[in-house]
Structure formats: structure tokens, C-alpha cells
C-alpha positions as semicolon CSV with decimal commas, in nm:
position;residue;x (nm);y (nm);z (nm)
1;X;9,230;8,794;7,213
2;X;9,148;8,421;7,268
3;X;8,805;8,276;7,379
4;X;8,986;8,155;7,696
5;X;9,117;8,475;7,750
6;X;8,774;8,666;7,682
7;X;8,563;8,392;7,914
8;X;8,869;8,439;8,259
9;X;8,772;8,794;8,205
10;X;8,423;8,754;8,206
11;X;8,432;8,567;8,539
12;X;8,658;8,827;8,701
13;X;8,459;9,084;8,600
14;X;8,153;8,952;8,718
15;X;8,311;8,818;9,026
16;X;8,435;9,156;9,136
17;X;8,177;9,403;9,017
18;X;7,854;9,249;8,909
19;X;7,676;9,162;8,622
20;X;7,614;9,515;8,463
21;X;7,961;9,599;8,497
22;X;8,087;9,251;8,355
23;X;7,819;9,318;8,053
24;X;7,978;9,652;7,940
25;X;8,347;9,505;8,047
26;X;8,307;9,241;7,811
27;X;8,160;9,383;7,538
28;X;8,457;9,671;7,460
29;X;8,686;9,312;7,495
30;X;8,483;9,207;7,216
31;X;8,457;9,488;7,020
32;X;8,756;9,728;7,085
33;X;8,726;10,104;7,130
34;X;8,334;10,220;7,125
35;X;8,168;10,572;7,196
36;X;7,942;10,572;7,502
37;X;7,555;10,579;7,327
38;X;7,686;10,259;7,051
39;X;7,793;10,082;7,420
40;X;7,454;10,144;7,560
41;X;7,280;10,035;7,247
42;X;7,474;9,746;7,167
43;X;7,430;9,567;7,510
44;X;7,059;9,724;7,510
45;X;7,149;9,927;7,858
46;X;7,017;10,232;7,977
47;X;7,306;10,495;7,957
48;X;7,284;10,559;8,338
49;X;7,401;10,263;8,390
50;X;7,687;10,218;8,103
51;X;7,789;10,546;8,258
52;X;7,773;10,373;8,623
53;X;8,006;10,051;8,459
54;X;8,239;10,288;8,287
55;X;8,318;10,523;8,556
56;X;8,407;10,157;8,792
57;X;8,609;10,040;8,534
58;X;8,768;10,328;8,494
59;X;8,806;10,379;8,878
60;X;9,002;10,056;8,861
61;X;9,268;10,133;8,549
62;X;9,058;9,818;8,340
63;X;8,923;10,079;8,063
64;X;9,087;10,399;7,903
65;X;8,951;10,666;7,687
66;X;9,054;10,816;7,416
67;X;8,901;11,209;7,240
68;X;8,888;11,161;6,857
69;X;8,942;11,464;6,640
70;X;8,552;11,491;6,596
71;X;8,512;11,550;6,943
72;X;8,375;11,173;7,001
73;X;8,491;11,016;7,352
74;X;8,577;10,650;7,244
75;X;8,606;10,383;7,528
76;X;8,876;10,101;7,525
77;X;8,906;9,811;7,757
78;X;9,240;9,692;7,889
79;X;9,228;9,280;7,881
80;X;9,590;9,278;8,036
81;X;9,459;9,478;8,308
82;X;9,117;9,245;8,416
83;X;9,386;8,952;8,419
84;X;9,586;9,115;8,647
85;X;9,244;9,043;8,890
86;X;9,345;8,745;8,931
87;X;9,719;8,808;9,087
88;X;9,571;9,038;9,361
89;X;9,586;8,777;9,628
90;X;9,981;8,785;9,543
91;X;10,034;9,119;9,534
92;X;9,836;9,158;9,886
93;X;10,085;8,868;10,017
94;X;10,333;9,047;9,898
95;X;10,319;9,384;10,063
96;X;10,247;9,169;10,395
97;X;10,624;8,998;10,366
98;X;10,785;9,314;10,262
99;X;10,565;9,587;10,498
100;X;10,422;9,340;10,738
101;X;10,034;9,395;10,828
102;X;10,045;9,754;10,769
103;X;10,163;9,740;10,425
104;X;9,935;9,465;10,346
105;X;9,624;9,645;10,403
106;X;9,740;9,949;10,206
107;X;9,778;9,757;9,915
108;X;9,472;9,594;9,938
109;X;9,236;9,893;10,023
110;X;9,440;10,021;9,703
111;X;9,354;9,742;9,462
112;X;8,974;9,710;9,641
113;X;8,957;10,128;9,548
114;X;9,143;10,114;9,211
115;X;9,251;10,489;9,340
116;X;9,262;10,665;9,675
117;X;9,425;10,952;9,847
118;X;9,678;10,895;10,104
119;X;9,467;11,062;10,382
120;X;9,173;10,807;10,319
121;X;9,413;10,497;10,268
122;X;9,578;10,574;10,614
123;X;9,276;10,676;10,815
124;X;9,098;10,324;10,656
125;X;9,402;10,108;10,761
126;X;9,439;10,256;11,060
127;X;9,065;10,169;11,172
128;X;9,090;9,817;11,012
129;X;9,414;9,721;11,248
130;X;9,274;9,893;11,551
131;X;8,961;9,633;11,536
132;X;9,209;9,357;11,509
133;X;9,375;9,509;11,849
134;X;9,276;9,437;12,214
135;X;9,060;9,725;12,387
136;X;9,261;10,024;12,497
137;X;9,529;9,988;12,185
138;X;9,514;10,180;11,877
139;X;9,726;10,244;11,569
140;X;9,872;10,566;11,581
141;X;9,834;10,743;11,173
142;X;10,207;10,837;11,148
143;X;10,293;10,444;11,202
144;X;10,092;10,405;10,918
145;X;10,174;10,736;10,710
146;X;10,561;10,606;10,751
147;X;10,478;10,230;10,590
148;X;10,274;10,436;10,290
149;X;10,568;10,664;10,264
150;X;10,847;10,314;10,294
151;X;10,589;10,165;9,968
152;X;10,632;10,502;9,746
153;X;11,013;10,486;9,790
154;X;11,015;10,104;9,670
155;X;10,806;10,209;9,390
156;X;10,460;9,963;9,509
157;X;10,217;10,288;9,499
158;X;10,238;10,525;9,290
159;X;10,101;10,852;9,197
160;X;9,790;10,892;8,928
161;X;9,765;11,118;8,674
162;X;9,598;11,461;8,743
163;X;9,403;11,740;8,483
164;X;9,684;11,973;8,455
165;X;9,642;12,296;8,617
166;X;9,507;12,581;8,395
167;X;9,556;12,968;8,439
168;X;9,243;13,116;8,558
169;X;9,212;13,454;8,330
170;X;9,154;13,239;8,007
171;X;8,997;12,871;8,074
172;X;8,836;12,823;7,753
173;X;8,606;12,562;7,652
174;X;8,608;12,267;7,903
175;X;8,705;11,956;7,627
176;X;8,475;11,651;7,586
177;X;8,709;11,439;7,834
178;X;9,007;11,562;8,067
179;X;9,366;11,462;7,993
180;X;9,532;11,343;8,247
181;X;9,898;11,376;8,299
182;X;10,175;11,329;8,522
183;X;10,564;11,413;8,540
184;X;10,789;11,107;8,585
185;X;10,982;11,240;8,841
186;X;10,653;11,312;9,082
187;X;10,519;11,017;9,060
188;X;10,611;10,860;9,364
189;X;10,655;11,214;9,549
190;X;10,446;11,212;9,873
191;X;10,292;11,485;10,006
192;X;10,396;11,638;10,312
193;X;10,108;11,567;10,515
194;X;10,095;11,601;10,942
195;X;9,838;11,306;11,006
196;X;9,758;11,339;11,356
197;X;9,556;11,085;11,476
198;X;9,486;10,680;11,562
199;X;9,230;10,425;11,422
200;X;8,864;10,410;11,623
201;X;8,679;10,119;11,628
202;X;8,355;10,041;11,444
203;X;8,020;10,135;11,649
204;X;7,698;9,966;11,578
205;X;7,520;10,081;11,295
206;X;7,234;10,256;11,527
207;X;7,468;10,473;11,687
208;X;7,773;10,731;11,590
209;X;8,111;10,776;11,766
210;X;7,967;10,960;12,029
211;X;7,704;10,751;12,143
212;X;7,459;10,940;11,993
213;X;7,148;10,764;11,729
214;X;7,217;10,862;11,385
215;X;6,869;11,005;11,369
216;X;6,917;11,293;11,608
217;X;7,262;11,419;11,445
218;X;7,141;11,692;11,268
219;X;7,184;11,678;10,849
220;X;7,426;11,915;10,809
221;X;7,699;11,769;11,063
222;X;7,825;11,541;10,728
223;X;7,851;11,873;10,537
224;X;8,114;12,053;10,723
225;X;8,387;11,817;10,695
226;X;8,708;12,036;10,605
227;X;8,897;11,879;10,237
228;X;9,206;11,668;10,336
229;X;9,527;11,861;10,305
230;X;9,643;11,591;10,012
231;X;9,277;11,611;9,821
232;X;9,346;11,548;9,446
233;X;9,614;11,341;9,452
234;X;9,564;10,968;9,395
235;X;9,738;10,706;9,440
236;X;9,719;10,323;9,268
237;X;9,917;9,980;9,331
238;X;10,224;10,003;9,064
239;X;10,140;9,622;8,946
240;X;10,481;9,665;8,737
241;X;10,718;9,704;8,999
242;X;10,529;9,392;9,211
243;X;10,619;9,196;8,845
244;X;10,947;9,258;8,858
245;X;10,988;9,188;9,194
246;X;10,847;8,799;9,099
247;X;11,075;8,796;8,824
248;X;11,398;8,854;9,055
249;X;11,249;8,593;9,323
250;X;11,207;8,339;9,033
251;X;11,558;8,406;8,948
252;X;11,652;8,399;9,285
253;X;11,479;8,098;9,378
254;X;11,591;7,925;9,094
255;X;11,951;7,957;9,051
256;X;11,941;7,831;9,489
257;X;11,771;7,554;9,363
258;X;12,040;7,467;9,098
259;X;12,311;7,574;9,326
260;X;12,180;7,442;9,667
261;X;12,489;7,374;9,789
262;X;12,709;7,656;9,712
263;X;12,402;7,848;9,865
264;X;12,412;7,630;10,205
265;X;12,768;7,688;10,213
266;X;12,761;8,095;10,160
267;X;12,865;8,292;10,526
268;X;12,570;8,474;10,737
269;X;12,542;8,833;10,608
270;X;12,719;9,003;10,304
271;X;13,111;8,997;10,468
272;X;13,259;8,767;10,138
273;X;13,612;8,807;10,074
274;X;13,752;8,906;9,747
275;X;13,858;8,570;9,649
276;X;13,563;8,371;9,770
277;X;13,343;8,592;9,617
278;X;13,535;8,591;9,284
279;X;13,501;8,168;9,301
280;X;13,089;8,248;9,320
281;X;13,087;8,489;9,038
282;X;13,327;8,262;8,812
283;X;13,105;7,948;8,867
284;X;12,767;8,120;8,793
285;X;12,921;8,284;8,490
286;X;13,034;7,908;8,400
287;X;12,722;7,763;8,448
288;X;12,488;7,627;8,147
289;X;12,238;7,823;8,192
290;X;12,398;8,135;8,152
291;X;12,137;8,343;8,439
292;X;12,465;8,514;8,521
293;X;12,707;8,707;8,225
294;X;13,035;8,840;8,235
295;X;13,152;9,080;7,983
296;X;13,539;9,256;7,960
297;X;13,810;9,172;8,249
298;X;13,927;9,556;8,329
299;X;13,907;9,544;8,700
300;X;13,789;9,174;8,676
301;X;13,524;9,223;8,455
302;X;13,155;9,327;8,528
303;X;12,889;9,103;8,604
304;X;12,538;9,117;8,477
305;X;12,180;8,958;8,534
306;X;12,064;8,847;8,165
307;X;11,720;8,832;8,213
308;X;11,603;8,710;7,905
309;X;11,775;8,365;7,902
310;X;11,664;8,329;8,298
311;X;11,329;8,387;8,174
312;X;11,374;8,182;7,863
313;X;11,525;7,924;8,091
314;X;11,192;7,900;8,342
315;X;10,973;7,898;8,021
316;X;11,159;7,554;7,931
317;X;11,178;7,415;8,266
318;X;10,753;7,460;8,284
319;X;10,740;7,340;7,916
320;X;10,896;7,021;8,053
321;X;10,724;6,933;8,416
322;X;10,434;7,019;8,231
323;X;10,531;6,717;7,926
324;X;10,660;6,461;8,230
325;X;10,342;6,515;8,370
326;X;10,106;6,523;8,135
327;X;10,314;6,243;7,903
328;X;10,542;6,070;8,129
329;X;10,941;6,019;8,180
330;X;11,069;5,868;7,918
331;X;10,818;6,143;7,644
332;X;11,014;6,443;7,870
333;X;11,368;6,280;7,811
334;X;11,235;6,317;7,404
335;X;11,162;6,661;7,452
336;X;11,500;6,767;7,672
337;X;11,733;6,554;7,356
338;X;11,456;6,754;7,083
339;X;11,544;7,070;7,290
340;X;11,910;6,997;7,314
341;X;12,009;6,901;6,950
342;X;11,759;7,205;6,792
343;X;11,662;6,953;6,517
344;X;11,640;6,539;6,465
345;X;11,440;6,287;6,286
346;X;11,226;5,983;6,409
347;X;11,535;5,762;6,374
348;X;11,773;5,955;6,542
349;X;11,546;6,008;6,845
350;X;11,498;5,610;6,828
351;X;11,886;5,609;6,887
352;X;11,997;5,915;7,112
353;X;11,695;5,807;7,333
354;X;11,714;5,483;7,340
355;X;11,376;5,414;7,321
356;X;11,175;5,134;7,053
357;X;11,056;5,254;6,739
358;X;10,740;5,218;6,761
359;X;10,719;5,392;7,138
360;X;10,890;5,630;7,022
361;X;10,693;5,706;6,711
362;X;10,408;5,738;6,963
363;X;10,543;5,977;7,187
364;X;10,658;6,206;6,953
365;X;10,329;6,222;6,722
366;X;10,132;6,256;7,113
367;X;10,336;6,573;7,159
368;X;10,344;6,708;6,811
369;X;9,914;6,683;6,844
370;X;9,919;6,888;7,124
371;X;10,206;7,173;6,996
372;X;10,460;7,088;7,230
373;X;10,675;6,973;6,908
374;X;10,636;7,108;6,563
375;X;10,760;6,935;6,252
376;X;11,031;7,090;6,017
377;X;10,975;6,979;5,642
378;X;11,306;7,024;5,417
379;X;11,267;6,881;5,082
380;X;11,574;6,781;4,849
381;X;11,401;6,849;4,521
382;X;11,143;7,123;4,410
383;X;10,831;6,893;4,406
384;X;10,828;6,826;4,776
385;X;10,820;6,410;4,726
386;X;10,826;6,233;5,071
387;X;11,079;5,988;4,993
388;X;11,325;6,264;4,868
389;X;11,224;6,552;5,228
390;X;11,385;6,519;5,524
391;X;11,113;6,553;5,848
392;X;11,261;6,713;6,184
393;X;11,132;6,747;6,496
394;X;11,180;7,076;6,704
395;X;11,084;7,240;6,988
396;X;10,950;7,649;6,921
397;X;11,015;7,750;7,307
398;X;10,760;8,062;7,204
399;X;10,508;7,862;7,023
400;X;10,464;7,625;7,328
401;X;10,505;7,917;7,562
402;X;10,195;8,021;7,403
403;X;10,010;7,741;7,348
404;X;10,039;7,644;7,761
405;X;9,985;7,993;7,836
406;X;9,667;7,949;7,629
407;X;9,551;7,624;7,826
408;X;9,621;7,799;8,155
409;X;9,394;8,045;8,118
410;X;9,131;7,761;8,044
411;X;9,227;7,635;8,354
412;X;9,153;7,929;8,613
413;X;8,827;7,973;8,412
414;X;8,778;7,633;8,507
415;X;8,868;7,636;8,870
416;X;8,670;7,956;8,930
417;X;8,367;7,831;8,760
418;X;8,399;7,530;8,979
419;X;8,461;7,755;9,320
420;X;8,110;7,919;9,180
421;X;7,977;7,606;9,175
422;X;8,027;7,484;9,468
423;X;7,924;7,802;9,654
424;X;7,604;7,792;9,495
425;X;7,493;7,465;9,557
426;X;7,574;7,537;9,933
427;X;7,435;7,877;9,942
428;X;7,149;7,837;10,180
429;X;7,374;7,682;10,427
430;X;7,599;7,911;10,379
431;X;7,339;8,155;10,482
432;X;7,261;7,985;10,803
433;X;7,617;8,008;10,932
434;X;7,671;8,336;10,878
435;X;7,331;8,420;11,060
436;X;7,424;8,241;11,347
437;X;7,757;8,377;11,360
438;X;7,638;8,720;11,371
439;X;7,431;8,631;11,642
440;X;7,688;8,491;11,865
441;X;7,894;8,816;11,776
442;X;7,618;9,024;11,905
443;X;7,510;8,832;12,196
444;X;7,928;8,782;12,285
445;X;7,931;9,203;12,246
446;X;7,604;9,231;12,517
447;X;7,755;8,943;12,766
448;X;7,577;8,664;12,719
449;X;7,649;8,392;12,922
450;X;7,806;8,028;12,774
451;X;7,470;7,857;12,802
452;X;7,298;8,093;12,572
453;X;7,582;8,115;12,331
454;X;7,562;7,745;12,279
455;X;7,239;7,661;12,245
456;X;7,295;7,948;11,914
457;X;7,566;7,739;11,762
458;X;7,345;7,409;11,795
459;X;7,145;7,587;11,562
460;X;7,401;7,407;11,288
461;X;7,361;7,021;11,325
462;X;7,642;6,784;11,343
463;X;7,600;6,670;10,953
464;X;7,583;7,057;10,855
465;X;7,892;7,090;11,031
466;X;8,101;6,864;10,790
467;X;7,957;7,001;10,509
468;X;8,084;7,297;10,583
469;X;8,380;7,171;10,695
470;X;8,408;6,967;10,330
471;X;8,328;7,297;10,207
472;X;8,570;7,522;10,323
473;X;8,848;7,232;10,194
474;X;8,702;7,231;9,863
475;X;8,717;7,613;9,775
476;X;9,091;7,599;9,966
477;X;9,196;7,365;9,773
478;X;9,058;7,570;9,458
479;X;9,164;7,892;9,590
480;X;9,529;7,754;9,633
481;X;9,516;7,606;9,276
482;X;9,441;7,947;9,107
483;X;9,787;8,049;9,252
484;X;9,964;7,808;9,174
485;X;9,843;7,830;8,807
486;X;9,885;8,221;8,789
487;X;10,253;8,129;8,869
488;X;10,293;7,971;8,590
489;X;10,092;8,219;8,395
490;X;10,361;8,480;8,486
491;X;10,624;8,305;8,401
492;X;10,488;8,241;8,048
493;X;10,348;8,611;8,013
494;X;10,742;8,739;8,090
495;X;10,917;8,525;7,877
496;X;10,651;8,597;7,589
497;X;10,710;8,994;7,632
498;X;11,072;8,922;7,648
499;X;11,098;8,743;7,327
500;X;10,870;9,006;7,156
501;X;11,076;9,298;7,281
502;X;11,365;9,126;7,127
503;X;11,198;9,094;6,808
């Protein structure tokens, strides 16, 4: 666990759930698997509230547990898992291409819950779109029962495990913690349930449904709510299947990109001929990069997706945008030859390059500084003399994979601290326009005429205006950035646990 790694999950901690939560988040990141009274002493916290931190991060799959044979419950935080934070505006965008609106809120109010019943997700999404509709429309439960139901199939949600069922004549002791399991085959079996029902609209906070002040409802009407049919069983965002789903667009997107052409030139719909479709096949088999295999020619061979080199082959193609950018053209066209001919020395990368000595010498000592090239020593005698080893440079895909991965984790730290930033230093007038815009909302809700509504927003001068305005671009522009490097993060992550798993 790097310091880079350690700080990102600091921020996201602390960005989603506080500081106490953050404290105790951090601290198991640090330390590894801890009982609950060495947490509370260690971060000098009362245990009511390391209790309060661990049942949150539990909620929300970022810490596990773990009964030892003395009987000890030991806590363990996940550091994949708090990363994972940070792709949650992806996954949200996600479900909103594949399931339009519905699906996108389902997912969210998912990852916002860590884990919810399918009851409560519906009856919450349903409310949240019927605010976005015009009076008189409302979103009917089923419409959204059917989009949860479409997500389970595909294998986005997914069941969580329960405390297995135990025979009632013999219980037994109840142990320290519960284990929680869960058949394979069930986990993306969805209840049967009859929703019946559409969304309803927020009231103000004074007043329930019915028109009524909450402080003549009498105390008990909360206490006779019936348990929903489906009470028990949980569901989560299955982050895994929204990875692989990336991984197949990246695939996707990039064999179009190599292949624009042949792309352009493919008919509307699936109805290929044999032949034409055989000419495809053959020339992505054929191609370089080898995304596509072909193995035996009984009934003209099978076709196969080999993921590892696609993977290994987006690693590279980051490894070098990253080098052209950061070192220019001609220090990339050293790194594609290094990459091509596995191993050289300075004077053959003078010659294959084309490039002066001493530029050369340069670029490659620039990029072996910061371990985008490593240097290969193989001496021809036993006491290692310089003039008698040979020095060649090569590229370790994996080393660099890491080493960039490594950086871009720096990065997002970076860019949220800076988003932070920002919103601090414009937090009173940040303040003010929400104020006012909660005013116009309510006087908009009791009529108020155009006059009156103005004379509100004039409340924010001209020159607070634009700062808001340059405001609002900055933490955009930020926003945007963090995607953009958690794309490349993912890449890098996948080709890393590809290359292990090969190991």
C-alpha cells in the first residue's frame, strides 16, 4: 500500500462520510486487521463512535470482519474497495446509457446506501422521478420494479449475503459476529414481489402527505408500518460486472479506432454473409495486435477474444501518449523502437532512430530517471568491468504499468485536494446562493409575482455572479479531469491483475 494510495483514500473517505469515519477508515489501511477496543484506543475514540464508523463502512462493503479462534472479532479494511469511490460517477453514467433514467437512479441510491432492499430502492426512485415530472404524472412502481428486475438479469445488482437460517428447537450460543453467506446461483434471484403503487411528491417539511402538521399525527402512526414482503434481502451494485463491461468497450472502442474503416464500411444490423464475415474475422485474426485469435480450422476454426494482449496492448498505448506528452515525439519514437526490438544499446538507438548521439543519450537517461526504461547489465567476464558488459535498454510493460499507475493516483489526490480548495475559499458565497435560491423556490411554490422574485436574485451582485460563474468552470473542469484520469487508472489496474493472474 503506497502513500499515494493511502492519502486518495483518505480524501474519499473524508469526502463521503466525514472525518470520524475517515479517522477509523484510515487507520485499519495503516495497520491491517485490528479488534474493535485496540481501534478505539489507537485513534483515541470513544467506542460509540468506532462502532458508528465501522458499522458505515461496513454498510458500504469498504471493511470486512473476520472471528479468530479466540473468539476476538478482528476488523479489516478493503483499500481496493475506497478506490472504487472514485469510479461511482461512471458506474451511475453507466446504468443511465444502458437503463436510461430509471436505471440510473437505482444504481446510485445503491452505491449512496452501500445495501438496500428492492422495496425501498423502488419506492425511493420512484419518488425521485416523480419530482422531476410535471404535476398530474407519476411513475408507476412496476415501471420501476421491471428496470431493477432488467439490472439483476445483466448481473449490475446483485444479491448480499444473509445469516443462514437456523432450526429453531436448538439455536445455541449466538457467535461473536454472524457469517454471512450466499448460494451462487441466488444471487441475482429476485423476489417475487407485487409492488403496487407510484412515486408522491415531497411535501414541506411542516406538513405530512395528508396535509396534516407533523405535530398532531399521533406517535404511534410510524409504528404500525407492516415489514416489506422482500425484508432481509439486500441488494448492492456488482462493481465487477460494470468492470468488465469497460474492459469490452475499451476493446471495442479500440480495435474501431484501428479499424475505422472496415467499421464505416460494415452493413446496418447483424445480416453479414458468410463470406464477408469470414474476410472480417481473417483480417482481425491477421492483425498485429493480436485482440482477436483463431485456433483449429474444423468448421473454419473458432474465434476468440484474448483479453490479456488487448489489455496488455492499451497498457502500452497509455505508456506511450503518456512519454510523447510528457517527453516529446522524437523520446516516444525511442520508446516504440525500445518496445519493438525487446533489447538495444545507446548506439543502436543512435542508428535505428536516427537521432544525434548526444540527443539521444539525453532522452533515453530522461526516461530511464523516471522508470519508463530500465537498464539491462550483461557482463562478459565474472568481475562485472564496464568496458567488458554490454548495457541494454528495455521497456518492463508491468514495471511502468505500475509506476504510472502509482503517479495517477497522486494525481486525483491532487485534483480533489484542489476541488477542496477551491470550494473553501468560496464557501461563504457559496452560502449566499444557495440561500437565495431556496428563497426563490419557496416564494415560486406560494406565487409570487416576477417583481418580487427579482429583486431576490439581485441579492447576488453582478461581480458575485462571475465568480460563481468562474467557479462552477473551475470544479467542471476538475470534476471532468478525475474521469479522465480514473480511465486510465482502469486500464492500468486490469492489465496489472492480468499479468499477475498469469503469473
Amino acid at each position: 500500500m503506497t502513500q499515494a494510495e493511502i492519502k486518495l483514500c483518505s480524501l474519499l473517505l473524508q469526502e463521503h462520510f466525514g472525518e470520524i469515519v475517515e479517522k477509523i477508515g484510515v487507520h485499519l489501511i495503516r495497520t491491517g486487521s485490528q479488534p474493535l477496543r485496540v481501534i478505539a484506543h489507537d485513534t483515541r475514540t470513544s467506542l460509540d463512535q468506532v462502532k458508528k464508523a465501522l458499522c458505515v463502512l461496513i454498510q458500504h462493503n469498504l471493511v470486512i470482519y473476520q472471528v479468530h479462534k479466540r473468539g476476538v472479532v478482528e476488523y479489516e479494511a478493503q483499500c481496493s474497495r475506497v478506490l472504487r469511490m472514485l469510479r461511482y460517477p461512471r458506474y451511475i453514467y453507466t446504468a443511465k446509457t444502458l437503463y436510461s433514467d430509471t436505471g440510473e437512479l437505482i444504481v446510485e441510491e445503491l452505491l449512496l446506501n452501500g445495501k438496500m432492499t428492492m422495496s425501498a430502492v423502488v419506492k425511493k426512485v420512484a419518488d425521485r422521478l416523480t419530482e422531476t415530472m410535471e404535476d398530474g404524472k407519476t411513475m408507476d412502481y412496476a415501471e420501476v420494479s421491471n428496470t431493477f428486475v432488467r439490472l439483476a438479469d445483466t448481473h449490475f445488482v446483485q444479491r448480499c449475503p444473509l445469516v443462514p437460517a437456523t432450526e429453531n428447537s436448538d439455536p445455541g450460543p449466538l457467535p461473536p459476529a454472524p457469517n454471512l453467506v450466499i448460494n451462487e446461483k441466488d444471487m441475482y434471484l429476485v423476489p417475487k414481489l407485487s409492488l403496487i403503487g407510484k412515486g408522491k411528491r415531497r411535501r414541506s417539511s411542516d406538513e405530512d402527505a395528508t396535509g396534516e402538521p407533523k405535530a398532531k399525527r399521533p406517535k404511534h402512526a410510524t409504528d404500525n408500518k407492516e415489514p416489506s414482503p422482500d425484508d432481509g434481502i439486500y441488494w448492492q451494485a456488482n462493481l465487477d460486472r460494470f468492470h468488465q463491461h469497460f474492459r469490452d468497450q475499451a476493446i471495442v472502442s479500440a480495435v474501431a479506432n484501428r479499424m475505422d474503416q472496415i467499421f464505416r464500411s460494415l452493413p446496418v444490423g447483424y445480416n453479414i454473409s458468410k463470406q464477408v464475415l469470414d474476410q472480417y474475422l481473417t483480417l482481425l485474426a491477421d492483425d498485429p495486435l493480436e485482440f482477436v485469435g483463431k485456433s483449429g480450422d474444423s468448421g473454419g476454426g473458432m474465434y476468440v477474444i484474448n483479453l490479456h494482449k488487448a489489455l496488455g496492448s492499451l497498457a502500452t498505448a497509455t505508456l506511450e501518449s503518456v512519454v510523447q506528452e510528457r517527453f516529446g515525439s522524437r523520446c516516444a519514437r525511442i520508446f516504440r523502437l525500445v518496445l519493438q526490438k525487446k533489447h538495444l544499446e545507446q548506439k543502436q538507438v543512435e542508428d535505428f532512430a536516427m537521432i544525434p548521439a548526444k540527443e539521444a543519450k539525453d532522452m533515453l537517461y530522461k526516461m530511464l530517471s523516471e522508470n519508463f526504461m530500465s537498464l539491462q547489465e550483461i557482463p562478459k567476464t565474472p568481475d562485472h568491468a564496464p568496458s567488458r558488459t554490454f548495457y541494454l535498454y528495455t521497456v518492463n510493460i508491468l514495471s511502468a504499468a505500475r509506476m504510472l499507475l502509482h503517479k495517477c493516483y497522486k494525481s486525483v489526490a491532487n485534483l480533489i485536494e484542489r476541488r477542496q480548495f477551491e470550494t473553501k475559499e468560496n464557501k461563504r458565497l457559496l452560502e449566499k446562493s444557495q440561500r437565495v435560491e431556496a428563497i426563490i423556490t419557496s416564494m415560486q411554490a406560494t406565487g409570487a409575482e416576477e417583481d418580487q422574485l427579482q429583486e431576490i436574485e439581485e441579492m447576488i451582485t453582478a461581480p458575485e455572479r462571475q465568480q460563481l460563474e468562474t467557479l462552477k468552470r473551475n470544479v467542471s473542469k476538475l470534476d471532468a479531469c478525475e474521469i479522465q484520469v480514473d480511465e486510465t487508472i482502469f486500464l492500468l489496474e486490469s492489465y496489472i491483475e492480468s499479468t499477475m493472474k498469469r503469473q
